[in-house]
N, C-alpha and C positions, 0 to 999 in steps of 0.2 A: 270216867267212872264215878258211881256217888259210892255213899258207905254203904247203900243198902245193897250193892251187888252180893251176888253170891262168891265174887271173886275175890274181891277186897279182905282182904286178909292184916289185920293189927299186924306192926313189926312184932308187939310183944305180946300174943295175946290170941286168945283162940277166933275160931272167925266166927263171924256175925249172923246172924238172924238171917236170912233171907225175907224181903220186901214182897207183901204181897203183892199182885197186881194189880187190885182196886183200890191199890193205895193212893194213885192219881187220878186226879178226873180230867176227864177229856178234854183235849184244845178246844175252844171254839172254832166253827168254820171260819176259813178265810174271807175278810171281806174285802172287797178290791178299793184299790184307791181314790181318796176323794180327789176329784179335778181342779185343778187351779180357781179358788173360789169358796171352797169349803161348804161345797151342798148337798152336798153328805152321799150323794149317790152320783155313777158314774155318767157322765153328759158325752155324749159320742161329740167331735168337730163336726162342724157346718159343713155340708157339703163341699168338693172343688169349684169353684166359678172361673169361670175363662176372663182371660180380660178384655179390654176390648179389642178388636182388631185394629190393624196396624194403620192408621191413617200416613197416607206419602205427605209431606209439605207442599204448598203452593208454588207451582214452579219458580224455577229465577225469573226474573227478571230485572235484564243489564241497567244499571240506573242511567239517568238521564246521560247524554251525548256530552263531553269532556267541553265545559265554554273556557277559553283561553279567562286567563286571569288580566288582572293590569299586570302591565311591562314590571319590571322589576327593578327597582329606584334601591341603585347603592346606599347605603348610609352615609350621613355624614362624615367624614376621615374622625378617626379617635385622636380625642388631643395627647397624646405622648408626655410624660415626665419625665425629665430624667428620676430614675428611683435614687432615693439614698442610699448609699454601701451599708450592706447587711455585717453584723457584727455577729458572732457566735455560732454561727452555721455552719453545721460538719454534716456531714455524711451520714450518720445515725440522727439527724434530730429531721426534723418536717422542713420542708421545704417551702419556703413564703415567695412564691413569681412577685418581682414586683410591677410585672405590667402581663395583662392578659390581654389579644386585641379581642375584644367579641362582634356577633354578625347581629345581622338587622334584628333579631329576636331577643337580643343581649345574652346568647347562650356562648356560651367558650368556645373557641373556632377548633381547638384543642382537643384530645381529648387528656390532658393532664392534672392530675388529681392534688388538692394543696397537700393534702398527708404523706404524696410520695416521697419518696426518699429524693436526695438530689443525685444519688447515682444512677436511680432509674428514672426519673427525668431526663439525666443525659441518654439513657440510652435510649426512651422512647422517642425521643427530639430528631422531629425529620432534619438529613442534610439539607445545607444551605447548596442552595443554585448560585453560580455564580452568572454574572448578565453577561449577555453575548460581547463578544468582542466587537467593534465599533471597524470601520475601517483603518489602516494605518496610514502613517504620513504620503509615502509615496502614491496609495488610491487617494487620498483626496488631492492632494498635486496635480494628481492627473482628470481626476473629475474635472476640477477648477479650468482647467487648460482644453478642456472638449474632448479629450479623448486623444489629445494629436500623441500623448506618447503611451504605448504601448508596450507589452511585453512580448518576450520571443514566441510565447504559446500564446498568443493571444494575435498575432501577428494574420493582417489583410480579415481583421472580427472588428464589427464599432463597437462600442460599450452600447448597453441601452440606453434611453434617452432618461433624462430625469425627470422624476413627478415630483409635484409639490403636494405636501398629505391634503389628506381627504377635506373637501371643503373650502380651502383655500386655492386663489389662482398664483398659474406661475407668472412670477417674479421678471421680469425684464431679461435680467443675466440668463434666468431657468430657460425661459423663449428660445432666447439663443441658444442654447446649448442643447437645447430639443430640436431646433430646426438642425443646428448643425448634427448633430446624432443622426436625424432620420434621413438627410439627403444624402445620395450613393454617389459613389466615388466614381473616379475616371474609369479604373478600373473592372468595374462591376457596370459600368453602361457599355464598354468597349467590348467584354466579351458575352454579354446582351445581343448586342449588332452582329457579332460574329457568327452566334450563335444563329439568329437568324437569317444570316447571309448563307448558310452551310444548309438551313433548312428549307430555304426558296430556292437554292442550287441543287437539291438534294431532287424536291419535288418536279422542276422543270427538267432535271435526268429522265424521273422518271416517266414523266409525259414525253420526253422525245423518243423513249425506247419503244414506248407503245406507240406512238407514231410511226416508226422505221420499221416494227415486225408485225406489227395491225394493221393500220391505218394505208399503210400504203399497198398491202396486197388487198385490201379492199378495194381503193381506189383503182389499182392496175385491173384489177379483174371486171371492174365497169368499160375502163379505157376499152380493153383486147375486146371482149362484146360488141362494143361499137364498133369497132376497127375491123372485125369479122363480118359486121350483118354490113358494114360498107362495098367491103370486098365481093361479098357471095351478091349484094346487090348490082353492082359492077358489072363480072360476069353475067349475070341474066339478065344485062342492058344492052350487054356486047354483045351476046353469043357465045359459042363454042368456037368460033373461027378467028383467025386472026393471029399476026406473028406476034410473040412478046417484046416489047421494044423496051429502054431506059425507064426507068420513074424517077420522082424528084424525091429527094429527101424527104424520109420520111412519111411516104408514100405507102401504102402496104399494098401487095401484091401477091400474096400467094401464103398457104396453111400450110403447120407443120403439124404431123401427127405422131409421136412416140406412142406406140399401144401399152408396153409396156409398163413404161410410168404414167399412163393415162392426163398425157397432153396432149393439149389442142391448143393452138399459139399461135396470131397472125405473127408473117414477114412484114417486114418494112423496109426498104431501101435505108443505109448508112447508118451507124452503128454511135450515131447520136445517144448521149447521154438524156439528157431533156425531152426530146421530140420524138424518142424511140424507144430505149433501155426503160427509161424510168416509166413508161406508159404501160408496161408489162409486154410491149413485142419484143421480137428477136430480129434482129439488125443486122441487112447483109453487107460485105465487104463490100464495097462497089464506087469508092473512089478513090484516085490518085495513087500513092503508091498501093496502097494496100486494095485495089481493084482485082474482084474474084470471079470468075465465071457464072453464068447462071445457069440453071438444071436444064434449060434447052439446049446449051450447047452440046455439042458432041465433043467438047475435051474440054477438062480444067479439074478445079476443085471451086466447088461452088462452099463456100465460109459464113459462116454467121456466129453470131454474139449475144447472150444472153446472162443475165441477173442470176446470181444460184442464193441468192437471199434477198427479201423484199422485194417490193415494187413485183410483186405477182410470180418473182423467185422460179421461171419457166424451166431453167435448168439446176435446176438444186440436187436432184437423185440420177444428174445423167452415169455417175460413179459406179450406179448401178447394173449398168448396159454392159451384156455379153455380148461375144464375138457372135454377128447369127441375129438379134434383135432388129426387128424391123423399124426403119424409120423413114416416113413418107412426105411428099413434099406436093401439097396440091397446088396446081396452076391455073390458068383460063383454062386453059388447053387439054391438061393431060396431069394424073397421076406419078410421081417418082419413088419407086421404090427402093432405100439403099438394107444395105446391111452393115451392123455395127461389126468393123475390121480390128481395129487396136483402140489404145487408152496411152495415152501422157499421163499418169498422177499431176504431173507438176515441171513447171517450167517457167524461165524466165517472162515478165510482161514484153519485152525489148525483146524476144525471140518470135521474128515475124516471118521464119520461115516454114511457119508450121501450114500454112497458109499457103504456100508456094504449089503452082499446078499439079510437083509431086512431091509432096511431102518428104523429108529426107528418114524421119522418126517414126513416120506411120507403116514403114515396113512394103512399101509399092513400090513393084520394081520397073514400072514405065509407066506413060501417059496412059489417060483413061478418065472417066468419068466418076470424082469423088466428091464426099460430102465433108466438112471439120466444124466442128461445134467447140466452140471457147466460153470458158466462166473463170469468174475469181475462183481461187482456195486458197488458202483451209476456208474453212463457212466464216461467213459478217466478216470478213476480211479482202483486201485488193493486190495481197503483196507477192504472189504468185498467179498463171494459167492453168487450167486442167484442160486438157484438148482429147476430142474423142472423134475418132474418124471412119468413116462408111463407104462403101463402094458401091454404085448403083450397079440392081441386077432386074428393071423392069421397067420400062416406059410403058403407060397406058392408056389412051386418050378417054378423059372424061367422056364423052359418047357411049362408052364400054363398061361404063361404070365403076366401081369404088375397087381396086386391088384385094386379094384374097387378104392379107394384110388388114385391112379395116374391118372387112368383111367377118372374118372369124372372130 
């Protein structure tokens, strides 16, 4: 409020005049502010200008390929002082090393500062290594000595041999003691030999098994071939006529046919191992005591003998033969057809009465015209006979041609 209001009123005192209105003269218009510069009138800013655009930098590029340096040449060793004993040095005051070693640049290998305290000096201060133990008196004893004494866990081991460091040759004693190191003991050549002896015994096994269950049913199965195109040429030199007389050992004379087991097997006169058995025929009884009938006669038991493993193995599945199976017997002459009667499993080899005109086991209860087939058992073994026995029920003269038996 001024005093010229009309509202103003003296504390003591009547009020005032009221102020006329043209008592003041008008403000001047507002002039706007002068701009940093003082020119008296207002200057708009310069337009916005962009800056410029963003240039990328020059790409990388890796600097030149890394060239090895020269080797790196140790320094000289630093000559050591002993330092003089420090006097007055606690624990609050600076700590003075008195030897720093420094590296080839002369910079402190450290990184320990002189201002530290000496308490943290100690504590920055790497542990010392202690140097490896060395060997103790009883290894080098034993070095010296070549190895001859040993210890319990070390027992039938050499030590290795010694080297002389790098650069230098061994020494005379060193020689020796490396020769003797590196040559093998009695021990270590003995079961070398053994070893090998176990595996040249090991491998000639195995070549004579394949010999015994290959090689020779191959070979038998060539033999029987020839031994048949002999026979069948025989007969058609002979003819159909003519009585069956003796043969010689080893002779064959006459086919056996099981349909059954699909064999076909020259006979041979005598029950020869070598000149018969092992050739893959079947081998009749027909001399001295154990002399058997032969299928022309009108009474006996006509016997033979065959292989039931290798060597062409002709009766291996006779086991398999029912009572009722055909089994035929060709001649010059004539066809024999028997039929399988009984089975032995197993019987004494010294049990030669299996064999007898009438068998006691075969279950025949008189004379009559049979057939007995013998083999080793159990299989690849000699220590038992299996005997299998047949009664002829058909003579038929080749002329007549082949038995319903083949036939079917």
């Amino acid at each position: 409020m001024t005093t010229g209001s009309p509202w103003f009123r003296p504390a003591n005192g009547p009020a005032s005049e009221p102020i006329p209105a043209d008592a003041y003269a008008p403000a001047e218009p507002h002039a706007p502010a002068e701009p940093h510069g003082g020119s008296g009138t207002y200057v708009s800013p310069e337009p916005y200008v962009s800056p410029e655009p963003y240039v990328s930098p020059e790409p990388y590029v890796s600097p030149e390929s890394y060239a090895p340096t020269e080797p790196y040449a140790s320094p000289e060793p630093y000559p050591y002082e002993e330092p003089a004993p420090h006097a007055g040095v606690t624990q609050e005051g600076p700590y003075e090393p008195p030897y720093r070693p420094r590296g080839a640049e002369g910079a402190p290998q450290s990184g320990l500062d002189r201002t530290m305290p000496l308490q943290a000096v100690e504590e920055h201060a790497e542990p010392a290594v202690a140097p490896p133990a060395g060997p103790g008196r009883a290894e080098r004893r034993r070095a010296a000595k070549g190895g001859r004494g040993r210890t319990r866990g070390s027992a039938g081991s050499s030590p290795p041999p010694p080297s002389a460091p790098e650069g230098r040759p061994l020494t005379r004693v060193e020689a020796r003691r490396a020769a003797r190191a590196a040559k093998e003991s009695v021990g270590v050549v003995a079961s070398r030999v053994v070893g090998e002896l176990f595996i040249t015994f090991g491998v000639v096994m195995l070549l004579f098994v394949t010999y015994q269950l290959w090689w020779t049913n191959v070979l038998a199965g060539q033999a029987t071939d020839r031994a048949k195109e002999q026979i069948e040429d025989t007969w058609s030199k002979g003819g159909a006529s003519g009585a069956e007389s003796a043969f010689e050992p080893g002779e064959g004379f006459a086919i056996m046919y099981i349909p059954k087991l699909d064999v076909v097997v020259p006979i041979a006169e005598g029950i020869s191992k070598t000149k018969v058995l092992d050739k893959g025929m079947v081998g009749h009884y027909g001399a001295g005591k154990l002399k058997t009938a032969m299928p022309s006669d009108k009474e006996g038991n006509f016997a033979v003998a065959g292989h039931r493993n290798t060597h062409g193995e002709p009766f291996r599945y006779i086991n398999q033969l029912k009572p009722g199976d055909p089994i035929v017997v060709e001649t010059r002459n004539a066809y024999y057809t028997y039929e399988m009667a009984s089975i032995l499993p197993q019987t004494s080899p010294s049990n030669v009465s299996v064999i007898d005109p009438v068998p006691k086991q075969s279950g025949f209860k008189g004379p009559g015209r049979y057939i007995t087939l013998t083999t080793c058992t159990p299989e690849f073994t000699s220590t038992y006979r299996m005997i299998v026995w047949g009664k002829l029920v058909e003579e038929r003269p080749r002329s007549e041609g082949k038995p319903q038996a083949l036939v079917g």
